[in-house]
Chimera marker file (.cmm) of the C-alpha trace (Angstrom):
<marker_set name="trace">
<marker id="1" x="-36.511" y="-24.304" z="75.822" r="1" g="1" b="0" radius="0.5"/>
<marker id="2" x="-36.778" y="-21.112" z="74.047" r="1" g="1" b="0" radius="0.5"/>
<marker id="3" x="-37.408" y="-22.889" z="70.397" r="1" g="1" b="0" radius="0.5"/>
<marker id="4" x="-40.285" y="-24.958" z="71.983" r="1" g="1" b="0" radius="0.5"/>
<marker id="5" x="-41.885" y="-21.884" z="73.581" r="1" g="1" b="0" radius="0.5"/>
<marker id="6" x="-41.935" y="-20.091" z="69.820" r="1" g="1" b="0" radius="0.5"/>
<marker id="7" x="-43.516" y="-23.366" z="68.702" r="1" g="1" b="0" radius="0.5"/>
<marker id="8" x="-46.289" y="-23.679" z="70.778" r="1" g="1" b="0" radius="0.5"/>
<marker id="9" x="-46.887" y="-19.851" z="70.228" r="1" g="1" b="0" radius="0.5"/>
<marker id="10" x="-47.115" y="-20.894" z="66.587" r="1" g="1" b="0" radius="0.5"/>
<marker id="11" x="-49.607" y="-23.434" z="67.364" r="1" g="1" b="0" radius="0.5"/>
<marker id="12" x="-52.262" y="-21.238" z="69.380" r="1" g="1" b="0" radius="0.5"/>
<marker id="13" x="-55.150" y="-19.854" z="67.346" r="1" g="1" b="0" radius="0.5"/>
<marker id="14" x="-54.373" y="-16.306" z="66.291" r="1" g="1" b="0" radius="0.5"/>
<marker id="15" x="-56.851" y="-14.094" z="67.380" r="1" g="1" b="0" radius="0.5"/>
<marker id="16" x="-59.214" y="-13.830" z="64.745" r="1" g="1" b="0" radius="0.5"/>
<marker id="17" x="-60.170" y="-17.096" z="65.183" r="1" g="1" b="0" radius="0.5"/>
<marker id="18" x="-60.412" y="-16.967" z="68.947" r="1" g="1" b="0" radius="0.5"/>
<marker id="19" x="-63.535" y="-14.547" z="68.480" r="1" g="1" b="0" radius="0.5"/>
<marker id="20" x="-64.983" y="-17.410" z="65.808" r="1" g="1" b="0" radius="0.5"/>
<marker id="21" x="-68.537" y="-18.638" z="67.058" r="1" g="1" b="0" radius="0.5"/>
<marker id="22" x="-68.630" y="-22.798" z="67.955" r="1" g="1" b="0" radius="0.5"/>
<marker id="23" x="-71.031" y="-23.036" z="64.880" r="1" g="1" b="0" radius="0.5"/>
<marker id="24" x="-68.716" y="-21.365" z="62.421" r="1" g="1" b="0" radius="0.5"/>
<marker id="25" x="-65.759" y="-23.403" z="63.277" r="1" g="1" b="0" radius="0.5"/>
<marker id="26" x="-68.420" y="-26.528" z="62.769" r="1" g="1" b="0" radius="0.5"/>
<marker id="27" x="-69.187" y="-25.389" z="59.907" r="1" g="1" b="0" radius="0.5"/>
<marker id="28" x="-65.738" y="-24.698" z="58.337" r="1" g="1" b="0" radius="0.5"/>
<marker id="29" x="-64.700" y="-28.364" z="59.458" r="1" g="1" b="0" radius="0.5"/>
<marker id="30" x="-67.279" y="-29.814" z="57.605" r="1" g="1" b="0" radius="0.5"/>
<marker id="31" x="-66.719" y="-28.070" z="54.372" r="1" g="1" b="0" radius="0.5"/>
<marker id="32" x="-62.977" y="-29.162" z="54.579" r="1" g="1" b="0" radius="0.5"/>
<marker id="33" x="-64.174" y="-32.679" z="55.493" r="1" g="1" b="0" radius="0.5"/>
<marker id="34" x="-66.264" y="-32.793" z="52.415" r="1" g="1" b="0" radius="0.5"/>
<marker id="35" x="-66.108" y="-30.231" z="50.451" r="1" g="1" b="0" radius="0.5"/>
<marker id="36" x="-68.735" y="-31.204" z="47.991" r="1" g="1" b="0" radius="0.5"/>
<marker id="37" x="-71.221" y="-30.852" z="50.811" r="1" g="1" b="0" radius="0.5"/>
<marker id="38" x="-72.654" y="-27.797" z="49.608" r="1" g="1" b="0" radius="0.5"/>
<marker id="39" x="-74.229" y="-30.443" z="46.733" r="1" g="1" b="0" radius="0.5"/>
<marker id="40" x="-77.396" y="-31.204" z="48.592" r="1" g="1" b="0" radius="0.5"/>
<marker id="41" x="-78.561" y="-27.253" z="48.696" r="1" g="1" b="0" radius="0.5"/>
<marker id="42" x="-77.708" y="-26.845" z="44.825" r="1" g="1" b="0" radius="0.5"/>
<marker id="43" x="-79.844" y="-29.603" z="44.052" r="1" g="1" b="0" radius="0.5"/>
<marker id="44" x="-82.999" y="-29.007" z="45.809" r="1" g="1" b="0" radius="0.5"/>
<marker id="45" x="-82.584" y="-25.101" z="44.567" r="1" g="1" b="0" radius="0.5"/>
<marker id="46" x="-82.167" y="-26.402" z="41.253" r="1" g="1" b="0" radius="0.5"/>
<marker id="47" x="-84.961" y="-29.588" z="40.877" r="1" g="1" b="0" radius="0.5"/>
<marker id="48" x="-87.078" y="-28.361" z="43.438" r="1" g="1" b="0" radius="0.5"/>
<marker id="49" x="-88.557" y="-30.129" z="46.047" r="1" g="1" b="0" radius="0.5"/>
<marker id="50" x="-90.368" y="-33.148" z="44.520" r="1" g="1" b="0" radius="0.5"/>
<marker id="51" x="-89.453" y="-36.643" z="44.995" r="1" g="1" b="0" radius="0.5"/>
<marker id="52" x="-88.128" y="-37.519" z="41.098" r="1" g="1" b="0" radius="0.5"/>
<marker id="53" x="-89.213" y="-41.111" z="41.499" r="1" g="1" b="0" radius="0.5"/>
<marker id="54" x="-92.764" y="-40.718" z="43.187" r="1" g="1" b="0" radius="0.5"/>
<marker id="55" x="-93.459" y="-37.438" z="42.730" r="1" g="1" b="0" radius="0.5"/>
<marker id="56" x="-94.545" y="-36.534" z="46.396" r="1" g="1" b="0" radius="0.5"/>
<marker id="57" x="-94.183" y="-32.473" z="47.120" r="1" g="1" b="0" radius="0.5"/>
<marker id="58" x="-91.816" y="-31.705" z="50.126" r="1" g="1" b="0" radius="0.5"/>
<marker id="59" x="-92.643" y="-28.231" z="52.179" r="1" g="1" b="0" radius="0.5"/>
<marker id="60" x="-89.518" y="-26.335" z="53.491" r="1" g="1" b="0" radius="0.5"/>
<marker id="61" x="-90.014" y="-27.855" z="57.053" r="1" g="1" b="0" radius="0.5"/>
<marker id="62" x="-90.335" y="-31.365" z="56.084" r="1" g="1" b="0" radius="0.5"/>
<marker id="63" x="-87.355" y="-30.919" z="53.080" r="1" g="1" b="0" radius="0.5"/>
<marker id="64" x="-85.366" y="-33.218" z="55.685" r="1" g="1" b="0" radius="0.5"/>
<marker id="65" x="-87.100" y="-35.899" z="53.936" r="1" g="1" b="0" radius="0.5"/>
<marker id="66" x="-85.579" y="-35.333" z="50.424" r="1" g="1" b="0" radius="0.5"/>
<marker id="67" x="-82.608" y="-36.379" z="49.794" r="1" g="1" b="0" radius="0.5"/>
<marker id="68" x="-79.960" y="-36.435" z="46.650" r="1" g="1" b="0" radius="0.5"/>
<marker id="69" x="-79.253" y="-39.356" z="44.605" r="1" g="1" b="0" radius="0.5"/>
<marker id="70" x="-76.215" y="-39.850" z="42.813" r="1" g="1" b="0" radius="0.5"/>
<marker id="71" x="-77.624" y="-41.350" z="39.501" r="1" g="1" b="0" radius="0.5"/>
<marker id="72" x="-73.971" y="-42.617" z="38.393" r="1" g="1" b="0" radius="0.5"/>
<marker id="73" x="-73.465" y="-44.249" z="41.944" r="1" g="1" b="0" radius="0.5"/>
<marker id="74" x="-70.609" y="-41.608" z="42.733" r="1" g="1" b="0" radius="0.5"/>
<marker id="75" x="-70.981" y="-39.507" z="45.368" r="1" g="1" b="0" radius="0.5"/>
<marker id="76" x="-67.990" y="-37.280" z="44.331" r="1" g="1" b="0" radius="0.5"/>
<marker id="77" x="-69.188" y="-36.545" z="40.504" r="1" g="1" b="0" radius="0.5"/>
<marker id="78" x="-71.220" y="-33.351" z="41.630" r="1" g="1" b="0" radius="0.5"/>
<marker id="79" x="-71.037" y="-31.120" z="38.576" r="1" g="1" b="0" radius="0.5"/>
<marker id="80" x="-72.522" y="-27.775" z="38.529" r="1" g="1" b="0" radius="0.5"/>
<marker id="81" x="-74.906" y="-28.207" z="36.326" r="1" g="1" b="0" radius="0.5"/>
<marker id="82" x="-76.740" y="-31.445" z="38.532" r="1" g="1" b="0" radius="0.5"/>
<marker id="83" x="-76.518" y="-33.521" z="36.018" r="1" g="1" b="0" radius="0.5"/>
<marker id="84" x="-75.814" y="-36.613" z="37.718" r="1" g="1" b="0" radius="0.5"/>
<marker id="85" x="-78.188" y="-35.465" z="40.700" r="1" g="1" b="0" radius="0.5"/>
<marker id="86" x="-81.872" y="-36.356" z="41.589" r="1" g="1" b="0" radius="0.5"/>
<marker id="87" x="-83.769" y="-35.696" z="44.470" r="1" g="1" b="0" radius="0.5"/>
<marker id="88" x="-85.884" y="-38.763" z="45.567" r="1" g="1" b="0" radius="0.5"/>
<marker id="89" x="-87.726" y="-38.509" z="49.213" r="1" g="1" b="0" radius="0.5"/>
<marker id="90" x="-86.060" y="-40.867" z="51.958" r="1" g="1" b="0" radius="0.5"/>
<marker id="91" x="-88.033" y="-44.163" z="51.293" r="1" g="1" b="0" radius="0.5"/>
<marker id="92" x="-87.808" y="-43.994" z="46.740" r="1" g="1" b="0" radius="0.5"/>
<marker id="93" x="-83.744" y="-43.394" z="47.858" r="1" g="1" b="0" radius="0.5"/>
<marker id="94" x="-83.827" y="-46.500" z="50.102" r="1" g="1" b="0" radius="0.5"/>
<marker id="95" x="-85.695" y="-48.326" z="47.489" r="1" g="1" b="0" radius="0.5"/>
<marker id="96" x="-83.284" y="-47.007" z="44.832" r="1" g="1" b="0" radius="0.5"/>
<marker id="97" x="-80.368" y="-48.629" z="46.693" r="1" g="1" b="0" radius="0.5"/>
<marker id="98" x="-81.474" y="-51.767" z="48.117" r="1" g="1" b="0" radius="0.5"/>
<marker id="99" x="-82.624" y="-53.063" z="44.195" r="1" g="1" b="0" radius="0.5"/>
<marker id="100" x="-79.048" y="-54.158" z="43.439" r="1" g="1" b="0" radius="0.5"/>
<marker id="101" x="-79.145" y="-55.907" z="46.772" r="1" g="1" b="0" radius="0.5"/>
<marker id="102" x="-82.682" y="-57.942" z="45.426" r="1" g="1" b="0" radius="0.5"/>
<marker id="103" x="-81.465" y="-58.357" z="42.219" r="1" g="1" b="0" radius="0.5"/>
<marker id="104" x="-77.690" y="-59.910" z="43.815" r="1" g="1" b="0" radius="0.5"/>
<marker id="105" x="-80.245" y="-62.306" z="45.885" r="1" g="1" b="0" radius="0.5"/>
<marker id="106" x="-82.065" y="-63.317" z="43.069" r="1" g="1" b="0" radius="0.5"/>
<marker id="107" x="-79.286" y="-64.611" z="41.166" r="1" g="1" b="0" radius="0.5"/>
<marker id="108" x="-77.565" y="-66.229" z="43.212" r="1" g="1" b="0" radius="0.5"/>
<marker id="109" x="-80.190" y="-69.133" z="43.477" r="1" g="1" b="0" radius="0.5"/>
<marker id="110" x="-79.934" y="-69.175" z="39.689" r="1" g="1" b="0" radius="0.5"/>
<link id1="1" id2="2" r="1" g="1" b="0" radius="0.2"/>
<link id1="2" id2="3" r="1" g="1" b="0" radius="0.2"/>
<link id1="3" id2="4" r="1" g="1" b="0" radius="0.2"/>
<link id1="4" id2="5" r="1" g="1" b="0" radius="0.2"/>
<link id1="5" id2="6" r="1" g="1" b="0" radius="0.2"/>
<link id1="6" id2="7" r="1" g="1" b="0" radius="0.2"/>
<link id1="7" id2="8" r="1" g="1" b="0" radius="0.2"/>
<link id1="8" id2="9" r="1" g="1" b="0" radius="0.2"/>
<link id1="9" id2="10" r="1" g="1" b="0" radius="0.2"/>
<link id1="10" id2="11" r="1" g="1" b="0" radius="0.2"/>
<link id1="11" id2="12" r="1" g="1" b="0" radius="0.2"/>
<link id1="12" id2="13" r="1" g="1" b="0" radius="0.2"/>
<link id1="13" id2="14" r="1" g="1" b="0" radius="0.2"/>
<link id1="14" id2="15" r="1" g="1" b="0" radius="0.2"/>
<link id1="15" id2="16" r="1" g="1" b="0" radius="0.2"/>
<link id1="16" id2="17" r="1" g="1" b="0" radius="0.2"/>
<link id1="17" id2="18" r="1" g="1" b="0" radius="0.2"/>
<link id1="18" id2="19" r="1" g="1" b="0" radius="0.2"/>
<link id1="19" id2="20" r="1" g="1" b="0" radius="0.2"/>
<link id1="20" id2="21" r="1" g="1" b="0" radius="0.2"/>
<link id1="21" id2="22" r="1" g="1" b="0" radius="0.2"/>
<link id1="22" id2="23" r="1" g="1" b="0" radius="0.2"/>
<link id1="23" id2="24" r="1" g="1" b="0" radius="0.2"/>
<link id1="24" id2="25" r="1" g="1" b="0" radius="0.2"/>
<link id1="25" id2="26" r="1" g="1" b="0" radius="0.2"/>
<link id1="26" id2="27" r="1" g="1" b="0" radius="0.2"/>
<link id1="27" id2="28" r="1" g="1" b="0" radius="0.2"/>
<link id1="28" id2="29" r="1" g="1" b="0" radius="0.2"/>
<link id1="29" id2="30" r="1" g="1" b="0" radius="0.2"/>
<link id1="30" id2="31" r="1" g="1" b="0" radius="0.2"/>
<link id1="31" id2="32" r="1" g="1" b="0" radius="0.2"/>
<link id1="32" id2="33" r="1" g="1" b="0" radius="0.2"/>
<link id1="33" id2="34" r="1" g="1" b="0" radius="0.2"/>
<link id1="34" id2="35" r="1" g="1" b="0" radius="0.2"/>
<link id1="35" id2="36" r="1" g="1" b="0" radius="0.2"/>
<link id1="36" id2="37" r="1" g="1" b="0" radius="0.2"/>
<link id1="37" id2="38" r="1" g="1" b="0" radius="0.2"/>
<link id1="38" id2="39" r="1" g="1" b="0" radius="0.2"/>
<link id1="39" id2="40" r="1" g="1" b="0" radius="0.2"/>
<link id1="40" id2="41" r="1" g="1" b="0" radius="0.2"/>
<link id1="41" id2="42" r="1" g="1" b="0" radius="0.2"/>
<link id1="42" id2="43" r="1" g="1" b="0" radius="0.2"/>
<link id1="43" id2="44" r="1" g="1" b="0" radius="0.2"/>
<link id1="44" id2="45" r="1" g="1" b="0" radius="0.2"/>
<link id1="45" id2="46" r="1" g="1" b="0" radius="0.2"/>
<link id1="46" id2="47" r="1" g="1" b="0" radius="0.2"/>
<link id1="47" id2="48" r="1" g="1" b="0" radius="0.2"/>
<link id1="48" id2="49" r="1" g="1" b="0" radius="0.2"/>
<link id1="49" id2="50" r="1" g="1" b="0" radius="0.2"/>
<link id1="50" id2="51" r="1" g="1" b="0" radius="0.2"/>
<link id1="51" id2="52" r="1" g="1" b="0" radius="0.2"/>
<link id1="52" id2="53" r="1" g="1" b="0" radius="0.2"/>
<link id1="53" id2="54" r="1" g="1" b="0" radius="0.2"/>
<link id1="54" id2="55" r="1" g="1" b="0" radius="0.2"/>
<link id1="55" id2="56" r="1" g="1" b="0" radius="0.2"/>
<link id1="56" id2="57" r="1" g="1" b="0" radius="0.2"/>
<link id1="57" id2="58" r="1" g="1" b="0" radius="0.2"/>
<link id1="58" id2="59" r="1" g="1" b="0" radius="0.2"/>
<link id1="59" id2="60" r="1" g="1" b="0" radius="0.2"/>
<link id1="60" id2="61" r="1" g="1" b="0" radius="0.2"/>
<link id1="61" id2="62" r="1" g="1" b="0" radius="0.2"/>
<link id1="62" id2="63" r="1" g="1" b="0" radius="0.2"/>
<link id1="63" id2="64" r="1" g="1" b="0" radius="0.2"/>
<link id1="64" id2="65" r="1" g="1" b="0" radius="0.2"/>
<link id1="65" id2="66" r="1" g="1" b="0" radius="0.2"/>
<link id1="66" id2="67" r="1" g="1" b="0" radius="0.2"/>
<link id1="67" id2="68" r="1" g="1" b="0" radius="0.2"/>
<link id1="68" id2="69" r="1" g="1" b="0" radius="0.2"/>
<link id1="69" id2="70" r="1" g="1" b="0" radius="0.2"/>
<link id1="70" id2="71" r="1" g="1" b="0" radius="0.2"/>
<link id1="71" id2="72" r="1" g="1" b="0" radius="0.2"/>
<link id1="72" id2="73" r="1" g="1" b="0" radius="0.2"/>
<link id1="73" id2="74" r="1" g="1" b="0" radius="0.2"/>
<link id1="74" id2="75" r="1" g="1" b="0" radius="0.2"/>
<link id1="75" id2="76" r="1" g="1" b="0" radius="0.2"/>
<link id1="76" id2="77" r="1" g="1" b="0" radius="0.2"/>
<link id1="77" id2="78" r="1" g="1" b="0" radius="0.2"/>
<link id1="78" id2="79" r="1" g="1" b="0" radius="0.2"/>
<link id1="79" id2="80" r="1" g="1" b="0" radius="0.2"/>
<link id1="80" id2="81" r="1" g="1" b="0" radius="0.2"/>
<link id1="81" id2="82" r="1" g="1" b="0" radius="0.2"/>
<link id1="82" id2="83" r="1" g="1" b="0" radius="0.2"/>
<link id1="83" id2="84" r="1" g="1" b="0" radius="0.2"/>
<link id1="84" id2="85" r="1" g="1" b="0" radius="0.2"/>
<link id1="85" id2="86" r="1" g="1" b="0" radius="0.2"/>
<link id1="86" id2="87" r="1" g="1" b="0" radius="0.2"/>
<link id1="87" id2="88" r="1" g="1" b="0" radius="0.2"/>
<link id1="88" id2="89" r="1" g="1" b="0" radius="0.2"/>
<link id1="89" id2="90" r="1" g="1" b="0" radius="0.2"/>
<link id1="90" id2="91" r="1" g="1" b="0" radius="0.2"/>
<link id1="91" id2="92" r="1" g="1" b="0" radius="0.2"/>
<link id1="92" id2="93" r="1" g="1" b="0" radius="0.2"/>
<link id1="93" id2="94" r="1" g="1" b="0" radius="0.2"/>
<link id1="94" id2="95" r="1" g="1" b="0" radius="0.2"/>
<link id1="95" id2="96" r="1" g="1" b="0" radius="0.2"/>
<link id1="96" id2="97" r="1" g="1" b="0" radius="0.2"/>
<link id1="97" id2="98" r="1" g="1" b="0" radius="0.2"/>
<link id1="98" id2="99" r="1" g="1" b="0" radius="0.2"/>
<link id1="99" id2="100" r="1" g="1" b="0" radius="0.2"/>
<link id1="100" id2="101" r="1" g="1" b="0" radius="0.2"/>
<link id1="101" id2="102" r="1" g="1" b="0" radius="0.2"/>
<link id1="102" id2="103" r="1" g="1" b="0" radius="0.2"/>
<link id1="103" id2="104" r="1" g="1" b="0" radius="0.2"/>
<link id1="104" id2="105" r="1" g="1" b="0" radius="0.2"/>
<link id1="105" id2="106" r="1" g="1" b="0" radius="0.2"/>
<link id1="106" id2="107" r="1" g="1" b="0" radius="0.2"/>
<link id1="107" id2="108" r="1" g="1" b="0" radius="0.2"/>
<link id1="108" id2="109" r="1" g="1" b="0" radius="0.2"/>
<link id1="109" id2="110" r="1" g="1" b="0" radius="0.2"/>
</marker_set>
């Protein structure tokens, strides 16, 4: 009985992170969930907030809108330097993706 009470005391938060807020434990989940999260912040700091494909101008309330593309089709390549990153505004990255899907169509009537 005594070994399972030392477990569970070993299992309850220590009290550090007791006094965490609800939004900082969120936010510490998601980073270990995906930890490459932090992706979509480097990229609009570093291209700026312009659609790449159409060129539209995003404001920071409306940034929402602009989202990053993974040019090589891998979400997990995020190097530093954004290389394989651009940012294309919600409809140019729905566009971007759904070609493949046309083109797959189109050849299979072929």
């Amino acid at each position: 009985m005594r070994n399972k009470r030392l477990r569970d005391l070993r299992k309850m938060p220590h009290r550090k992170d007791a006094e965490k807020s609800v939004e900082d434990i969120v936010r510490e989940l998601k980073q270990v969930s995906n930890p490459s999260a932090g992706y979509r912040e480097q990229s609009l700091k570093k291209h700026g907030l312009i659609c790449a494909k159409c060129g539209r101008e995003f404001e920071f309330k409306d940034r929402h809108l602009l989202t990053v593309h993974h040019k090589d089709g891998n979400s997990r390549n995020n190097p530093p330097d954004g290389s394989n990153w651009e940012n294309l505004c919600v409809y140019c990255h729905e566009d971007e993706h759904s070609r493949g899907l046309l083109g797959d169509y189109f050849r299979a009537d072929e």
